[in-house]
N, C-alpha and C positions, 0 to 999 in steps of 0.2 A: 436650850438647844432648839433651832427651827431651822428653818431654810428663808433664803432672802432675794429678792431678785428688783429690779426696775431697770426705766429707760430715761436718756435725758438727752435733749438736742440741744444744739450748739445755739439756735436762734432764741430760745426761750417760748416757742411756742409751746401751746399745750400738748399734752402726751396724752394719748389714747387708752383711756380708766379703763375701758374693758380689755385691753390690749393685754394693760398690767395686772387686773383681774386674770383672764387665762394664762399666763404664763404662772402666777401664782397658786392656781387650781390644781397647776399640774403638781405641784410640789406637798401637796398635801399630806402626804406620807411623812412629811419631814416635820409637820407639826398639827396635830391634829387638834389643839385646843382651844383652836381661835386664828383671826386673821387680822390683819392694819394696815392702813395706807395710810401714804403724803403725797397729797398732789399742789405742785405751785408750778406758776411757769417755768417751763422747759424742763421742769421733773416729776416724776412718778416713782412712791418706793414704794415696795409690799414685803410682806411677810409671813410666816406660817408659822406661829406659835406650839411647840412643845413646851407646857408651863412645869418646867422641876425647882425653880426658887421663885420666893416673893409670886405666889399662886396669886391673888388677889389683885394688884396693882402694876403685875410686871408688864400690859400689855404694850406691844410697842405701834408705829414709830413712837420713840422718845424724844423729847427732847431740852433744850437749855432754857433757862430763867426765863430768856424776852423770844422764845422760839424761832431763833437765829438760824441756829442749828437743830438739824434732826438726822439720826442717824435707824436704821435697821441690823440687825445684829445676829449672828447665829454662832453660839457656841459658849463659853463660862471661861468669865475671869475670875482664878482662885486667889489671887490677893485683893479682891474688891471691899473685905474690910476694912482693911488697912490704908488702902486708897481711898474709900468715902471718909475715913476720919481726918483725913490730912488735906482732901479738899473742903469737908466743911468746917477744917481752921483756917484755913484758905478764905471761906465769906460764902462758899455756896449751897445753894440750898437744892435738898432734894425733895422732890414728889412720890418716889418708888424708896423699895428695899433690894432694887435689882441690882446685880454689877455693869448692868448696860449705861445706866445715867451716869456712872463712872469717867464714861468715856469721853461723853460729849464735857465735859466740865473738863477734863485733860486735855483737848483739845482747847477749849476759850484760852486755857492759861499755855499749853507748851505749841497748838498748833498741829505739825504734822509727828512732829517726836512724844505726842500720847501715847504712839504704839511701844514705844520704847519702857512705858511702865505697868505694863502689859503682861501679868501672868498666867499663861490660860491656853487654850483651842480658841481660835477666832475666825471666824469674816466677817467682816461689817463694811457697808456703805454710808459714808455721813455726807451732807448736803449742808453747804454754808452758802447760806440763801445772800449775806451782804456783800462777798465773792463771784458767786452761781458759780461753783466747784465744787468737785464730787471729790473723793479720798475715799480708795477701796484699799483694803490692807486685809493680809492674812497669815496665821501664825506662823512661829518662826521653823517650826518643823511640817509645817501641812498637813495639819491633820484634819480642819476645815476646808471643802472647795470653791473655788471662784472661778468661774466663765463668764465671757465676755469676749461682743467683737462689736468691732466699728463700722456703721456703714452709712458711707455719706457724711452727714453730720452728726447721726444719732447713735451714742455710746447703749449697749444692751448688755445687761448681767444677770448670772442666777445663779444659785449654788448647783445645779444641775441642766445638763448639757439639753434635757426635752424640753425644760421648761423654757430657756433659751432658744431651742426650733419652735415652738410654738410662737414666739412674737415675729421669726424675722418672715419676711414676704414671700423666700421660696428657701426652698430648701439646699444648703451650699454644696457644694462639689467636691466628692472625695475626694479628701487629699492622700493620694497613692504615696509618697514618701514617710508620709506616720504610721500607712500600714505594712511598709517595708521594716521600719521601726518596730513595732510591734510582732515581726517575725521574728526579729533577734531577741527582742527586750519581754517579748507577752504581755508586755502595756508600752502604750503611748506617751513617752518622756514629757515634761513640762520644759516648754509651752506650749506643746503640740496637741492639738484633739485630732480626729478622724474626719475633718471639714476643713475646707479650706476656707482663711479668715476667720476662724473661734480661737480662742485661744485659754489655756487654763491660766490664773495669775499664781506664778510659781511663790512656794514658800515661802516667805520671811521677805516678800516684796509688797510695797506700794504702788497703787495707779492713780494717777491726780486726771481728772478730766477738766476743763476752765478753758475758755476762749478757744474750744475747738481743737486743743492740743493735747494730746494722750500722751503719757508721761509714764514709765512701769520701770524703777530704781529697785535697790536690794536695799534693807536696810539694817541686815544682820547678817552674821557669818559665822559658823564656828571656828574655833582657835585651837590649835594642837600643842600648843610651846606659847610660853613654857612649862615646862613640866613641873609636876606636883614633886618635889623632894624632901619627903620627910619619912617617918617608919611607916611601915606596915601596917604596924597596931592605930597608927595616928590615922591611915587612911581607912582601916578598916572601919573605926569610931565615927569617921567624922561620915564614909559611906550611909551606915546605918541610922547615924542622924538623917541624912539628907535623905536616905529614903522611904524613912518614917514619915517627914513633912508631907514628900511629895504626895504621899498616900492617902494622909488623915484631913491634906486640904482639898481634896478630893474624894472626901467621903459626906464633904458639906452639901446637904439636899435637902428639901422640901416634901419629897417622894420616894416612895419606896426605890432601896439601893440595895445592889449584890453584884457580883464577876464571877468573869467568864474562868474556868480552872479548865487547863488544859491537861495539868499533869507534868509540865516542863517548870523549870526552875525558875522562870520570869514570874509568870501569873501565879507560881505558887509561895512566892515571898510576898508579893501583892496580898494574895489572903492570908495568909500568918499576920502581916502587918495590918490590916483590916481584922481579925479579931482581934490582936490583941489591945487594938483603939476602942474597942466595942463590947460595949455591957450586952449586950444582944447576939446569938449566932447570926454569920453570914450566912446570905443566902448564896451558895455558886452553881455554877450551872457548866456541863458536861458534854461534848460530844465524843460519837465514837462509831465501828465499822462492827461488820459483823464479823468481816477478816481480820482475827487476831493480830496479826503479825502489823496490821495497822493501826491499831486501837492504843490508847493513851489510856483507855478509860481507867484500868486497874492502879497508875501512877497518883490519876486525880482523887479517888475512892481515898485513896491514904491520905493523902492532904486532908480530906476532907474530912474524914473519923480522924486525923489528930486534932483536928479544929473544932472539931463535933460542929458540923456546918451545918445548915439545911437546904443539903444538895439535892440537884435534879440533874438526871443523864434521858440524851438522844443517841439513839441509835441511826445511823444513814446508809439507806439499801441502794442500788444501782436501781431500783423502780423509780425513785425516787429525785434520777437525774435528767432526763427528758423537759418532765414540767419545771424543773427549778432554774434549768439554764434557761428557757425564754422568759422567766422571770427576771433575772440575774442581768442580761441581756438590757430590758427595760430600764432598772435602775442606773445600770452602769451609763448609759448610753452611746458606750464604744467598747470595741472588744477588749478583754483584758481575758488571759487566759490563767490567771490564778486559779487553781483547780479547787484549791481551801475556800473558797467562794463559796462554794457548795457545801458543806458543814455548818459553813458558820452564817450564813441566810438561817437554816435550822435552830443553828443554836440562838440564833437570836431571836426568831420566834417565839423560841420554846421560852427565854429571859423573860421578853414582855407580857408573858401570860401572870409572871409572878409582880415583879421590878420596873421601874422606869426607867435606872440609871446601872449602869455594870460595867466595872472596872476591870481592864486586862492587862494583859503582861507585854503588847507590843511599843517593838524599838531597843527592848534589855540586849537583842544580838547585835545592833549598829552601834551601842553605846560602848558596850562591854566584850564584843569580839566574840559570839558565839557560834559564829558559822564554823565547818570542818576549815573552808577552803582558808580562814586566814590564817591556820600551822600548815597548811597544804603548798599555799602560795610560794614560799620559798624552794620546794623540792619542785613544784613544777615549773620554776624560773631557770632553774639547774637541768631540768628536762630538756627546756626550748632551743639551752645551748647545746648541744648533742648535734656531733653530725647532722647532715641534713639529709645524707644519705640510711640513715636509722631512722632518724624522726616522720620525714616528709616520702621518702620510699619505703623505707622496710616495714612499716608499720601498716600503711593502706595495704600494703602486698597482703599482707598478713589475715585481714579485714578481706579481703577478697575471697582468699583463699577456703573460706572456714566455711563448711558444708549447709547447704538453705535447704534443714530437716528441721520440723520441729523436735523429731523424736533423736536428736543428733547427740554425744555424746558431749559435743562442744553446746556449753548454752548461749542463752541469748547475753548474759550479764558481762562474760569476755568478748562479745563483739561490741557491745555500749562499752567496754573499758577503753577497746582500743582505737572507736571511735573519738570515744572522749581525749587517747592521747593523740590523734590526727590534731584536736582544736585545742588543745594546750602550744602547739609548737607553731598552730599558723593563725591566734590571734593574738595581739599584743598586750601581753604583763599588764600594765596598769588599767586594760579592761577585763577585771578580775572575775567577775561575775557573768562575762559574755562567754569566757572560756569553760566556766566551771559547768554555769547552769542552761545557756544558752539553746532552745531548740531547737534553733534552724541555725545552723553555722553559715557564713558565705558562700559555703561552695552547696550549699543544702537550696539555699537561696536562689543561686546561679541555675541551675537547674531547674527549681519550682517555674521562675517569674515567664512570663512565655514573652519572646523577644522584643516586642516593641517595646514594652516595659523593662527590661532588664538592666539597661544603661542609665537610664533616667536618673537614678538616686545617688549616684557617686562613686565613689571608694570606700564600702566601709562604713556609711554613714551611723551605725550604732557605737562600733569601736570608736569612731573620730568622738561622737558626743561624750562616751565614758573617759577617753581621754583628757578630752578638755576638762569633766570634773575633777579630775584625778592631779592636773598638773595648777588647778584657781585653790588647792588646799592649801591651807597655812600649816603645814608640819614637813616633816623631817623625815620618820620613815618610811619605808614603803604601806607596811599595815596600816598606820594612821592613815596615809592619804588612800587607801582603799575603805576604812570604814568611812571617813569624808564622802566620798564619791560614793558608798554605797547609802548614805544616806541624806544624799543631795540628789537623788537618780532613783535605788528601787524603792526605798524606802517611803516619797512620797508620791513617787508616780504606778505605785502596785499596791504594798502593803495597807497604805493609809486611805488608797481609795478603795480598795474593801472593808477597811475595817467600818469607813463613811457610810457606804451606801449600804451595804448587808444590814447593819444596825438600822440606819435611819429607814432603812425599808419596812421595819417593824413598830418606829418611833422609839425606838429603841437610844437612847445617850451613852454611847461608849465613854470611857474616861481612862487616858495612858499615863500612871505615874513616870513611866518609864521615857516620857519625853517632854515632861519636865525641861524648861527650855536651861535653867540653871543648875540642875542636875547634868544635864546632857553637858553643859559647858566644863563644869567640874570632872566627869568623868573623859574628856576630849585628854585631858590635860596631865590623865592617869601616865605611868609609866609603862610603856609595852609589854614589861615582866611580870607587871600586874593585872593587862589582859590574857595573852597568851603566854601560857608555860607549857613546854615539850610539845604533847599531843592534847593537851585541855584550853581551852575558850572562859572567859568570866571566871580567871584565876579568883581576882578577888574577893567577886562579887559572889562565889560560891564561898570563900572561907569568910569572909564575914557576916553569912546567915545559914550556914554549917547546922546549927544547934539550931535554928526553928525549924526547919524540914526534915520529913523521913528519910532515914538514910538511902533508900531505893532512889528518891526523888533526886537526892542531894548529888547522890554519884553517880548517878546516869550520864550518857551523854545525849549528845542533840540527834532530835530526830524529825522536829520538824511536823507539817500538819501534812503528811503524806493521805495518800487517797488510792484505793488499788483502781485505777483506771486502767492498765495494761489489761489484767482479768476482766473487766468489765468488756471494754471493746474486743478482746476477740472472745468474747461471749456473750449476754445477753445485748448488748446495745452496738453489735458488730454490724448487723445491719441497717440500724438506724444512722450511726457514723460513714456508713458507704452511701447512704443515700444523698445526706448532706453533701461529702466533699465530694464526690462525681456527678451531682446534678448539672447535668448540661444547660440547663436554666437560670444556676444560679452566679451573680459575680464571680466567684471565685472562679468559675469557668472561660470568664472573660481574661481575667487576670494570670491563672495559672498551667502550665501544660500539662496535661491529664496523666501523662506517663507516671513523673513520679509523683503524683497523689495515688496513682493505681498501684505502684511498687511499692509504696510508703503504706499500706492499706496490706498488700499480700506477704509483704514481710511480714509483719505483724501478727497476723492470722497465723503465718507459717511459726512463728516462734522464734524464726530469725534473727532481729530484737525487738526490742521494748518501746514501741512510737507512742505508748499509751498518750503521753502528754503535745507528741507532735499533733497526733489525733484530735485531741480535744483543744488544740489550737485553732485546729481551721475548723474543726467544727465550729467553738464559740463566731470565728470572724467570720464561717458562710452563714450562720443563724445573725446575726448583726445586718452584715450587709445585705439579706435580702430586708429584713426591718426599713435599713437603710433607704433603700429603692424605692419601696412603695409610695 
């Protein structure tokens, strides 16, 4: 695992080594074991080494037999055995024990469909110097990052968005429509960054650079149909094969390995399946609140004495939240208001004090349907047709009506109810997740933007982008093309860039059985009765690992990486949060009308409802955006 970045111009001139030097300095965090370049005309590649396999020899750039090709790499191909045996019956030889040299030898023989035999987390840049074409490609789920923008003639990449402002010449211009985007969405969709002209290279795409022409194709898709038709017991079986593999090829390291145990049913089938591959205790590791009513910790504790693990538990205080967002901030290097950012920065500290590599349980709910909202989804479709005089008036009536006392006998959780059903009825079904989870609704929006801006972005423009994933699926019903969409959309443009940057922030090697690119196609393919049944999610995936977890563990349902932020802002960080978003100094004050950030702040306090996470939205984006400015 490392981080990778270079630059290459269209004329062949030489590229500026210390250029490619500082943008690689910055990324340091992403590998702290070493560093390599390639410089030939008109290219420059670097790299920042975390060494977890082939310690000794793995250093990169790598490259082929007559050094043709050279490629930079970050991330692990877990079939690279199997692939070094069959290329050197193939004729070729290798120098390393890495799965990097893999690649390029994949390349001499298939070209640009190497990526296609490809099982793993990836991003890599290869340079075929008897071409002078670059081929940037990144896995099929995203769970590697790639940035990159063009300017002029010279193409710029990095795994991270600083190390990328650090080569180009000035610093680009907010792009005001990705952060209208990230009101609806709390991140920035792919291929949008928070600059105009950067771009992320979305999952499971290729970029060809060659004669000055930039080229960015899909080269994989998942498939929903046709459907898997056979018993129960046959899917159950062949399940638990398949995610035994996924596991135990991803327990292959060099350096000390353990996972993250949340205490949910994803990451704790991960470590059931991890001891029972292992003559050795796991090592897992825990976070948690001091507010019960938050905490997982007690879920994971079982896991972890049925496994006789050798766990470690964090504890995370609101002291604790000031300094870790301008941290959080830095890594990210655009706003994402994932609030679980904040744990799992800790927990992943707390990992690499023991570990170098740690396995989790993300992606089991995009696979296997374990959000509430996908058995929700059809009652609230039944919702939207209702009158419109019930849905669209009687309900805001209602939400008006209800007394602004904290000590009120109405709480704050029936005014978020019936908020929530205002934006069941006026955003459209197939943007699933704008309706359920969304924190700024359009009309929330419509009122923040302060007018010059408020026209600018469109109609909609988060609903139109979830639509469109929603309607590029290859299936049939509506839950399939909502898990499609939810993991062509939040899954790699939120989930997976925390899970990137929180870990790599510590050098830390995350590893997802759970998104397993053949796994994930297998389960695409499940029948919907063996996701969702009645009012439960991961039908099957629960009864066919039944008997290795605690039964507390086993029958629960989802709860998610919740965070008491509501309590926190209207108390110890209430004033810290008012200082942000009503600083007159800051963008957000350029951008937004003061009213309702001041209303959205006094409700709040008053107990009115819940903005806890509205709050830590603009906080996260006015702490960015002043970064931003300077």
């Amino acid at each position: 695992m490392c981080g990778i970045c270079g630059i290459t111009h269209q004329d062949n001139r030489p590229v500026d080594r210390e250029l490619v030097q500082a943008m690689n300095a910055t990324i340091i965090h992403r590998g702290p074991d070493g560093d390599g370049f390639y410089f030939a005309p008109g290219i420059g590649l670097a790299m920042r080494r975390l060494a977890v396999i082939d310690l000794n020899t793995g250093d990169q750039p790598i490259t082929n037999e007559d050094e043709s090709v050279w490629i930079v790499f970050n991330g692990e191909i877990f079939n690279f055995p199997s692939l070094r045996a069959d290329l050197e019956a193939r004729g070729h030889h290798f120098r390393t024990q890495t799965d990097t040299e893999c690649i390029v030898h994949l390349y001499e023989d298939f070209g640009d469909d190497c990526i296609q035999y490809l099982r793993g987390q990836f991003a890599f840049a290869l340079w075929d110097s008897k071409k002078q074409r670059l081929l940037i490609a990144r896995d099929r789920l995203g769970q590697k990052p790639l940035y990159y923008t063009l300017s002029g003639d010279t193409l710029y990449f990095s795994s991270e968005l600083s190390s990328l402002l650090e080569a180009l010449p000035s610093r680009p211009n907010i792009h005001l429509p990705a952060i209208d985007l990230y009101l609806s969405l709390q991140y920035i969709p792919e291929p949008y960054t928070p600059y105009e002209g950067i771009f992320k290279l979305p999952a499971a795409h290729k970029l060809t650079f060659e004669q000055g022409q930039l080229n960015v194709e899909r080269y994989w898709q998942l498939e929903y149909e046709p459907k898997l038709l056979v018993s129960e017991e046959e899917l159950i079986e062949e399940l638990r094969l398949r995610m035994r593999d996924a596991v135990v090829m991803r327990m292959i390291s060099d350096v000390p390995l353990g996972a993250h145990l949340s205490g949910g049913i994803d990451s704790s089938i991960v470590v059931a399946l991890m001891a029972q591959a292992s003559s050795l205790p796991v090592k897992t590791f825990s976070v948690g609140f001091e507010e019960a009513s938050f905490s997982e910790l007690p879920y994971a504790r079982a896991v972890a004495e049925r496994y006789d693990t050798d766990h470690q538990e964090f504890t995370l205080t609101f002291g604790d939240i000031p300094a870790t967002i301008a941290k959080l901030i830095t890594h990210f290097g655009e706003p994402l208001a994932d609030p679980s950012a904040l744990p799992l920065y800790h927990l992943a500290r707390l990992t690499r004090q023991h570990v170098t590599v740690a396995l989790n349980g993300d992606g089991g709910d995009e696979a296997f349907a374990g959000y509430h909202r996908y058995w929700l989804d059809p009652w609230a479709n039944r919702y939207a047709k209702l009158p419109v005089i019930l849905t669209e008036k009687l309900v805001p009536a209602l939400t008006r009506m209800l007394p602004n006392r904290k000590d009120s006998p109405v709480g704050s959780n029936l005014v978020d109810g019936l908020k929530r059903l205002e934006q069941l009825a006026s955003i459209d079904p197939r943007a699933s997740i704008l309706r359920w989870g969304s924190y700024f609704s359009p009309a929330w929006k419509a009122d923040l933007w302060r007018e010059e801006f408020r026209t600018q972005f469109g109609d909609r423009p988060a609903e139109i982008f979830l639509v469109n994933k929603f309607e590029e699926a290859f299936a049939d019903s509506f839950m399939d093309r909502t898990l499609f969409t939810d993991i062509h959309s939040y899954l790699p443009g939120d989930l997976l860039v925390k899970a990137d940057r929180m870990t790599m922030a510590h050098s830390l090697e995350g590893r997802s059985p759970f998104l397993d690119h053949e796994l994930a196609s297998w389960a695409a393919r499940l029948p919907e009765n063996m996701k969702v049944r009645g009012r439960t999610g991961k039908y099957l995936l629960r009864k066919a690992f039944a008997r290795d977890l605690p039964s507390r563990v086993h029958t629960r349902g989802k709860q998610g990486f919740g965070i008491p932020l509501g309590d926190w802002f209207r108390g110890p960080l209430a004033d810290w949060a008012h200082d942000i978003i009503l600083d007159s100094q800051s963008p957000l004050d350029q951008w937004f009308e003061s009213q309702p950030r001041q209303q959205l702040l006094d409700e709040h306090a008053a107990g009115r409802a819940n903005h806890g996470k509205r709050i830590y939205a603009l906080v996260v984006l006015g702490l960015w955006a002043e970064s931003a400015f300077r």
